[in-house]
C-alpha positions in Angstrom: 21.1 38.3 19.9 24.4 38.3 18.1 25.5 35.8 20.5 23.0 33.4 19.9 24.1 33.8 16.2 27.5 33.2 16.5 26.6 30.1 18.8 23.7 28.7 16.1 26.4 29.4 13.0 29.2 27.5 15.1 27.1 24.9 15.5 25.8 24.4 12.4 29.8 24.4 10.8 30.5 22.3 13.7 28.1 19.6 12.4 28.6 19.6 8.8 32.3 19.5 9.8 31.2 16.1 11.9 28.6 15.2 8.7 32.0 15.1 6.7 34.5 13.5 8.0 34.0 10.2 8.1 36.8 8.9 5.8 40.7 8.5 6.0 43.4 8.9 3.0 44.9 6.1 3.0 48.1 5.7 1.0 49.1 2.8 -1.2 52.7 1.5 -1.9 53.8 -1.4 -3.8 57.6 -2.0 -5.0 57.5 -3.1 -8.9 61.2 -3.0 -9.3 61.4 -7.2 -9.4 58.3 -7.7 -11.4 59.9 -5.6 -14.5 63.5 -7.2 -13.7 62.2 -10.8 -14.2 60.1 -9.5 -17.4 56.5 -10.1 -15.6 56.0 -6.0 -15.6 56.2 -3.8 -18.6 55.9 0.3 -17.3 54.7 0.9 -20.6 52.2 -1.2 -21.3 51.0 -2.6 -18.1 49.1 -0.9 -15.4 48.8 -1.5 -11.3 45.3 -1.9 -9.9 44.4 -2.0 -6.4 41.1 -3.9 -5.3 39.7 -5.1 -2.2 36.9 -4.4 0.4 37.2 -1.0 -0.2 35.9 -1.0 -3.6 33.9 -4.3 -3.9 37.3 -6.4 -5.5 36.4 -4.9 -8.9 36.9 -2.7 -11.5 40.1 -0.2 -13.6 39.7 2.9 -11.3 42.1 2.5 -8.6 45.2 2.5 -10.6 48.8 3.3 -9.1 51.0 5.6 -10.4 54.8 6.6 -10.2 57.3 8.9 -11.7 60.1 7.2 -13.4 62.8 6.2 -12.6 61.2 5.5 -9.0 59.4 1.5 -8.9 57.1 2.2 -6.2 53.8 2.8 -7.4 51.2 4.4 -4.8 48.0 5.7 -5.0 45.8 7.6 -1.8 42.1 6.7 -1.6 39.3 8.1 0.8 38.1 5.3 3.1 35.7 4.3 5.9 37.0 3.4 9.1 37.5 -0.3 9.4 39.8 -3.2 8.5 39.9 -3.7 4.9 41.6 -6.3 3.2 43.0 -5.9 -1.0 45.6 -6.9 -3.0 47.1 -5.8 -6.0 46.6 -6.4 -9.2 48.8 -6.3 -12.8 46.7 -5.8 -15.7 48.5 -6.4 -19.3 46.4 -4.0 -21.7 47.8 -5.3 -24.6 46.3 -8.8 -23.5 43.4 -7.5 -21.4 44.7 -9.7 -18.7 44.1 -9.4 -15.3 46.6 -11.1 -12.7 46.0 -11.0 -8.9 48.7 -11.2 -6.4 48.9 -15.2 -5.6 50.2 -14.2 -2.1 48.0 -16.7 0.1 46.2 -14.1 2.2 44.6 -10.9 1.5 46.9 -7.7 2.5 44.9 -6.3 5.9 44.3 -3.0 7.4 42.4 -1.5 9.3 41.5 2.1 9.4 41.2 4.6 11.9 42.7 8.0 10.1 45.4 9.2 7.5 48.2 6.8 6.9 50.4 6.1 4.1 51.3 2.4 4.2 54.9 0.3 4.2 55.9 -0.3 0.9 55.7 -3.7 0.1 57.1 -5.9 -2.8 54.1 -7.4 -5.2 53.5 -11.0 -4.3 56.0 -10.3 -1.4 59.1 -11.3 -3.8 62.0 -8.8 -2.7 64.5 -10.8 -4.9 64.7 -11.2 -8.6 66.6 -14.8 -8.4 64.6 -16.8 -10.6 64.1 -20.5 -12.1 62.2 -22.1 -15.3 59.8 -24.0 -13.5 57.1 -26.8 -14.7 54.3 -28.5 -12.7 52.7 -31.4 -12.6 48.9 -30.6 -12.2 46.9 -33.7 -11.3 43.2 -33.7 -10.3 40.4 -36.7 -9.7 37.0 -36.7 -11.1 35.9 -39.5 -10.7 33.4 -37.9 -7.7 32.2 -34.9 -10.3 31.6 -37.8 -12.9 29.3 -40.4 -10.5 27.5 -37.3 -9.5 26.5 -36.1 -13.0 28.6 -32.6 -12.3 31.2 -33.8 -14.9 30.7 -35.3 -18.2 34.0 -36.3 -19.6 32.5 -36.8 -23.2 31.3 -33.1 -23.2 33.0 -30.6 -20.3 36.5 -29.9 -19.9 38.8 -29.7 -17.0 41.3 -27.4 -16.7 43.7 -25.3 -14.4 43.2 -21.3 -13.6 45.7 -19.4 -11.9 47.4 -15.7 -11.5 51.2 -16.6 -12.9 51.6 -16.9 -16.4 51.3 -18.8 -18.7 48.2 -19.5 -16.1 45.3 -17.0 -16.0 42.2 -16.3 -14.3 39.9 -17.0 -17.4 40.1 -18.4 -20.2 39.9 -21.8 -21.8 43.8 -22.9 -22.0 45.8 -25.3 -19.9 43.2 -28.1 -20.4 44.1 -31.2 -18.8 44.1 -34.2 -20.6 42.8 -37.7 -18.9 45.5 -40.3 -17.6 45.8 -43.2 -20.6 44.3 -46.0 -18.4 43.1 -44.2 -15.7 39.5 -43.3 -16.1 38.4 -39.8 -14.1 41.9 -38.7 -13.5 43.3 -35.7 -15.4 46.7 -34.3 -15.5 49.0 -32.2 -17.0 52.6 -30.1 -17.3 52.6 -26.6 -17.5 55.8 -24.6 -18.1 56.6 -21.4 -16.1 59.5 -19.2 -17.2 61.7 -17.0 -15.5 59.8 -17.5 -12.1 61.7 -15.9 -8.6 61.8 -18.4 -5.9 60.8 -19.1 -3.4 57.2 -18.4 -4.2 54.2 -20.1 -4.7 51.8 -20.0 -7.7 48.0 -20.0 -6.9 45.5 -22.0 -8.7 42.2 -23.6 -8.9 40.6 -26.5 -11.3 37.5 -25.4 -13.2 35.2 -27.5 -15.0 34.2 -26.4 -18.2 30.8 -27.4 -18.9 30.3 -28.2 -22.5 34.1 -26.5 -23.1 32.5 -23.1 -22.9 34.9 -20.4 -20.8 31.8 -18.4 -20.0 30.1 -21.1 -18.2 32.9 -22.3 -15.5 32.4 -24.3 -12.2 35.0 -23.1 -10.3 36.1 -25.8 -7.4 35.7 -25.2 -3.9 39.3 -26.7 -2.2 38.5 -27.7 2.1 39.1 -24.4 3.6 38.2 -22.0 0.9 40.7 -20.2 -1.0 43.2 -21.4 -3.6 45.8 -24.6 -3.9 49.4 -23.5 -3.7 52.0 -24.7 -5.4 55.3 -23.9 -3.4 58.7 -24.1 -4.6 62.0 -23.2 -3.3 64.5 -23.2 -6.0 66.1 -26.5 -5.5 64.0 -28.6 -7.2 65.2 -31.2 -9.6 66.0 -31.1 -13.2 65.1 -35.0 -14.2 62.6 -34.9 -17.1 63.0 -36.3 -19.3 66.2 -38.6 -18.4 69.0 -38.9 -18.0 69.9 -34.6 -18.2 66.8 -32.9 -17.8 65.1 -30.3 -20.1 66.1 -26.7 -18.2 63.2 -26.7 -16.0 62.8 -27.5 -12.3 60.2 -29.7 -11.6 57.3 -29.8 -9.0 54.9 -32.7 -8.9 51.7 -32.2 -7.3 49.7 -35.1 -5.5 46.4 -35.7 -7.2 43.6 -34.4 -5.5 39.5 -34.6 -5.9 38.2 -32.0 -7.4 37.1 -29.6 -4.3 38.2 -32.4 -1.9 34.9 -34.4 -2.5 35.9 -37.9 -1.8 34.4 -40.8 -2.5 33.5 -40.4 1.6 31.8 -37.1 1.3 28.7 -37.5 -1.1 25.6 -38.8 0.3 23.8 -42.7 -0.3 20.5 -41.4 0.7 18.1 -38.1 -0.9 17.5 -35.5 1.7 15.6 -32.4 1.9 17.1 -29.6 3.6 15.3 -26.4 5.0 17.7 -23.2 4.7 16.3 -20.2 7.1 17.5 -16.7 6.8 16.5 -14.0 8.7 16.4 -11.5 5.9 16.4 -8.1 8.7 19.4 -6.6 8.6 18.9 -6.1 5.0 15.6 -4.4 5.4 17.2 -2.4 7.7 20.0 -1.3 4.9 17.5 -0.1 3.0 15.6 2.0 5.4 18.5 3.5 6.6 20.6 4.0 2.9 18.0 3.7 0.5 19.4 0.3 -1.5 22.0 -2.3 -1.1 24.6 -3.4 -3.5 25.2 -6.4 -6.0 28.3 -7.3 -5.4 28.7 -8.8 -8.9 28.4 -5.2 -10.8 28.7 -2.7 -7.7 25.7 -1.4 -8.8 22.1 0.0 -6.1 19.9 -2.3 -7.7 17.5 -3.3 -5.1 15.9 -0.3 -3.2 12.4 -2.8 -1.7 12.8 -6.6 -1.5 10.3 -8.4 -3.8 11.9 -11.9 -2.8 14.5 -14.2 -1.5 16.4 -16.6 -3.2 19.2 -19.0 -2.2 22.3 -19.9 -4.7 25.0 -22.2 -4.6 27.8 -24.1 -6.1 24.8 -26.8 -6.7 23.6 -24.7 -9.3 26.6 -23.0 -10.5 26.1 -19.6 -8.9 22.9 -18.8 -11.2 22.7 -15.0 -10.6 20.0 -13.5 -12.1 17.9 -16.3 -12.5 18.1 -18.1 -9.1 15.5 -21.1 -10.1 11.8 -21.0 -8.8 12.8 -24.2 -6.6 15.2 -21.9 -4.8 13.1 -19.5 -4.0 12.5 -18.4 -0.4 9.3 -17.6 0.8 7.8 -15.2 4.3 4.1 -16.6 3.5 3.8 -18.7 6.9 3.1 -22.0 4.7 5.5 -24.9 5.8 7.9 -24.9 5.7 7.8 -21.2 6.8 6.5 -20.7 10.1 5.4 -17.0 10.3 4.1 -14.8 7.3 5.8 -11.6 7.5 8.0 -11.7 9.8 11.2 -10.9 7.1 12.5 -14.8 8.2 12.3 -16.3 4.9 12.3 -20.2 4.3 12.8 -22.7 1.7 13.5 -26.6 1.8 15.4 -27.5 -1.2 15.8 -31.5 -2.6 19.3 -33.2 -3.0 19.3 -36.3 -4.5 22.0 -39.7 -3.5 25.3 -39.1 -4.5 25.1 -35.5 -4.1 28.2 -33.9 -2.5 27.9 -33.4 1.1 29.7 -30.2 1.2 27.9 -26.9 -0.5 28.7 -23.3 -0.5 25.9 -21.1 -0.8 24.6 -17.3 -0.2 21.1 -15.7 -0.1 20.3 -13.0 -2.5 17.4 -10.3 -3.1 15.9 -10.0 -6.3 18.6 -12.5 -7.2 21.0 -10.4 -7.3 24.8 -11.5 -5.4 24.2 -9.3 -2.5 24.7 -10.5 0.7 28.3 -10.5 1.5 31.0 -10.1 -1.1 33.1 -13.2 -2.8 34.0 -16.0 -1.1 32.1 -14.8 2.0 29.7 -18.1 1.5 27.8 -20.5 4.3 28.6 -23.8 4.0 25.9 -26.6 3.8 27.4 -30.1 4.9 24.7 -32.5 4.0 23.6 -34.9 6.6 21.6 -37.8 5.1 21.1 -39.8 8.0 17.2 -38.8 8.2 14.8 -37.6 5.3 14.4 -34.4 6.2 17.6 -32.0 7.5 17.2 -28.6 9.2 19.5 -25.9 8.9 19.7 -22.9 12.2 18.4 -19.4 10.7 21.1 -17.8 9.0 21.7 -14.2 9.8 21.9 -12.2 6.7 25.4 -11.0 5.7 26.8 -12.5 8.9 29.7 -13.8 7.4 30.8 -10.6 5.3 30.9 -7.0 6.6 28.8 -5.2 4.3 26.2 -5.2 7.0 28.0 -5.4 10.5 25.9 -2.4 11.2 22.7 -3.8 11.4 23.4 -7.7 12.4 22.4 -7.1 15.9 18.5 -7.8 14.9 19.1 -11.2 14.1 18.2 -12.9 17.6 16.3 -9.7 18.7 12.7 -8.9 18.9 13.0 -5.7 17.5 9.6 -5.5 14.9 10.8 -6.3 11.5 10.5 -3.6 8.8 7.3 -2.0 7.3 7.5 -3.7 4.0 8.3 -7.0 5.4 5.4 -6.7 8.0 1.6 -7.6 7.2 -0.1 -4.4 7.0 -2.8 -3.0 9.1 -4.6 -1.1 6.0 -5.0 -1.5 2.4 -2.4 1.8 1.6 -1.3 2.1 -2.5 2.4 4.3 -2.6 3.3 7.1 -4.9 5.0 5.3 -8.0 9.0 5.5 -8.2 10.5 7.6 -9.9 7.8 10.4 -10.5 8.0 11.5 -13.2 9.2 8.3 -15.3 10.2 7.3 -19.3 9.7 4.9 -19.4 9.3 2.6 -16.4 8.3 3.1 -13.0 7.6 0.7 -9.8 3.9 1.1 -8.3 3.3 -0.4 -4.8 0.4 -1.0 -2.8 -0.2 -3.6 0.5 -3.2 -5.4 1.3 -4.3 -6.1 5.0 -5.6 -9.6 3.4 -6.0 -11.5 0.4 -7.6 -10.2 -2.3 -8.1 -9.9 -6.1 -6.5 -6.9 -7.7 -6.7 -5.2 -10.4 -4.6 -2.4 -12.0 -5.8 0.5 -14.3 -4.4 3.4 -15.9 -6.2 6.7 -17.3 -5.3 9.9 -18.8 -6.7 12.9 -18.0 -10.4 12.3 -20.2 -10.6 9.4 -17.6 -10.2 7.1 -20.4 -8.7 3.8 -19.6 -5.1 3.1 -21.6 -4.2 0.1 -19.4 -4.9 -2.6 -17.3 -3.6 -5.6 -15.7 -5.3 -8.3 -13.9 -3.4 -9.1 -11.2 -5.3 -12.2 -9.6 -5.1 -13.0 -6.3 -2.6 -11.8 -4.3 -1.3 -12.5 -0.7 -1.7 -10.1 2.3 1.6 -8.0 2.4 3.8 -5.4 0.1 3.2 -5.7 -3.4 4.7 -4.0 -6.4 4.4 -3.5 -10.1 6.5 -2.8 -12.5 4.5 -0.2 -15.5 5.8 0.4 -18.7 4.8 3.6 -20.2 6.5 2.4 -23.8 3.2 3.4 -25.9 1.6 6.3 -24.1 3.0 10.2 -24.5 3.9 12.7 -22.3 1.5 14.0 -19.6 -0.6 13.5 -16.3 -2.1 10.2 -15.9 -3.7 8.5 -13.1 -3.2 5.1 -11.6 -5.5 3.2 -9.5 -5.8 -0.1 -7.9 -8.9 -2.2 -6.9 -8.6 -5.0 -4.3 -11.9 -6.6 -3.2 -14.1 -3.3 -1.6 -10.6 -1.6 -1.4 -10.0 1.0 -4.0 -7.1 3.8 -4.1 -6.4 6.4 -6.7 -2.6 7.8 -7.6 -1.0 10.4 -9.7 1.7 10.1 -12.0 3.6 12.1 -14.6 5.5 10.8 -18.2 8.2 12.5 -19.1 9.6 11.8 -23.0 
């Protein structure tokens, strides 16, 4: 008996030793030494963040740290096995600024136990040799204003980057329009004390009605950000004949996201997007919720739709429009009701740009891959009608490489994506509640419903009329605002179908 103690006890460490370790420390290390020579990194008032994959590409936590005099700055963090990609990030606190690495690529690495990594240089510059630099920016929208995405009497365009005196946000470096050219902007902008070679990283951004808050950020052929490279050598020229101490760099103009005049279309076009919506189900039956990328945050834990968002709408999370939402109802263009492949056909008008970004998102929230991981749309308006292949959700990130292999299967979608067998109403969530709680129920077939609440004299406090509602999962969302503590019971009335809950406020 003692033996099969010993073995059970073993055992049991030997599995909550497995349950446990399924992350690495993985050490940081980035060289600040020419940053604070070259004046760009203050010890004492700026800070060293490090985001990436690993933590969604957001947030103050992950800060580095040294002890003076060394300039490396390090910091260890617990991760899952995997390649990860990050870079690092200076924040000025006295400006609340936050400037990434402009290196061109992501820093990569994949994990497969404890390392500590090389040290490396921010932005890869390993000498403090440095230039005053100024550069030409020069953009066309002459595309943006034929297709109604730019109005040059009301929005602005401007250029965002990660090198001062460029930033990330903001409203300054505005470019003006060319006297006498119509829809072509361009403008100087001075960099000082900048170590060469290097590059500085930059996007144009249209401000609509000059408001910061409300950007359209452009999308350049390839993804990812313009570079401007320089090498030190440069000439001093401008203005003649001696030059005003800075080096210049002048940039060839370009069309705002590389729309040309060749890539919007002459004729209207509907185009039906398809998106087998599985894997995500899947997340949530195995973890529970899945993740808006946007504020790290669980916020959806059940699915009550499917919208699609893209640059044609300025990435409207939160309030994907009705038009763009998807439907699983087996109505054209949606072939099968409840089979978690949800459908929409959306309507682009002549002149629209023939290139489009876009992503699929529950609840509308941003939370199918993370930034930048976006499908592309290139319009084809040679027919009336244009039809996408099904998308795989979160194919092109790796939030969900873990449950991609049921796109393509036949494996039976998920219960609350299915059409049920029986009418079946579900314990509200969370039980107890103050002041809100989510009731579901599903209905084998269309019906009428009706929703009641009663307190324990089996007098009626509330009710909502429903109306007809499709076969499948359906939830409400009750607000127990006006009622007081205690046991009250729900119920729900479909048809001849008629089920009867508990549920329990708490204030």
């Amino acid at each position: 008996m003692k033996s099969r103690y010993a073995f059970l006890i073993t055992g049991l460490l030997l599995l909550a030793f497995v349950g446990v370790a399924t992350a690495a420390n993985i050490t940081f290390q980035v060289n600040m030494a020419v940053q604070e020579r070259l004046g760009n990194f203050n010890p004492a008032a700026d800070t060293v963040l490090i985001r990436g994959s690993m933590n969604g590409w957001i947030g103050y936590t992950d800060i580095l740290t040294t002890t003076p005099p060394d300039s490396v700055y390090r910091i260890t963090l617990a991760i899952d096995s995997g390649a990860i990609e990050f870079k690092y990030v200076l924040i000025d606190r006295s400006a609340g600024d936050d400037r990434w690495e402009s290196i061109a690529d992501n820093r990569t690495h994949t994990v497969t136990g404890d390392a500590t990594l090389d040290v490396v240089y921010y932005n890869n510059q390993s000498s403090s040799s440095a230039i005053d630099l100024e550069v030409l920016f020069r953009v066309d929208m002459r595309v943006q204003i034929l297709t109604g995405d730019f109005d040059p009497n009301l929005d602005v365009v401007m250029v965002r980057g990660g090198t001062p005196p460029l930033e990330w946000g903001g409203d300054a470096n505005q470019l003006p329009e060319v006297t006498g050219s119509p829809g072509l902007y361009s403008g100087w902008v001075q960099f000082d004390n900048i170590a060469y070679p290097g590059a500085i990283e930059f996007k144009y951004v249209i401000l609509t009605n000059g408001d910061p808050e409300n950007p359209i950020w452009e999308t350049p052929t390839g993804g990812g950000n313009r570079q401007a490279a320089f090498d030190g050598s440069e000439p001093d020229d401008l203005p003649p004949p001696g030059g005003n101490g800075y080096h210049e760099v002048t940039l060839d103009t370009v069309f705002f996201s590389d729309v040309t005049f060749e890539d919007i279309t002459e004729n209207p076009v509907d185009v039906i997007f398809t998106c087998d919506v599985r894997p995500a189900y899947l997340a949530i039956n195995d973890i529970g919720y899945i993740l808006d990328v946007q504020t790290g945050q669980d916020t959806v834990r059940v699915i009550e739709g499917v919208g699609i968002n893209g640059l044609w709408n300025i990435w409207s999370w939160g309030s994907i429009p009705e038009a763009q939402q998807m439907n699983d109802d087996g109505v054209a263009p949606d072939e099968v009701a409840g089979d978690s492949i949800w459908t929409v056909s959306i309507h682009f008008d002549a002149g629209t740009a023939r290139p489009h970004p876009y992503k699929y998102g529950a609840n509308d929230y941003d939370n199918e891959a993370g930034f930048g991981a976006d499908h592309v749309l290139i319009l084809d308006d040679s027919s009336p009608t244009m039809t996408l292949p099904v998308d795989c959700w979160g194919e092109l990130g790796d939030i969900f490489d873990d449950y991609l292999w049921v796109c393509g299967s036949a494996a039976e979608p998920t219960y609350d994506a299915a059409i049920p067998d029986v009418f079946t109403l579900y314990q509200n969530y969370p039980n107890p509640f103050n002041p809100t709680t989510q009731i579901s129920f599903s209905l084998p077939f269309p019906e009428q419903v009706t929703f009641k609440v009663f307190n324990v004299l089996g007098q009626e406090v509330a009710k909502m009329d429903l109306g007809p509602r499709a076969a499948g999962l359906h939830h409400i969302h009750f607000s127990a605002e006006n009622l007081s503590t205690g046991l009250y019971f729900y119920s729900v009335d479909a048809g001849s179908m008629h089920a009867v809950r508990k549920m329990l406020v708490l204030k």
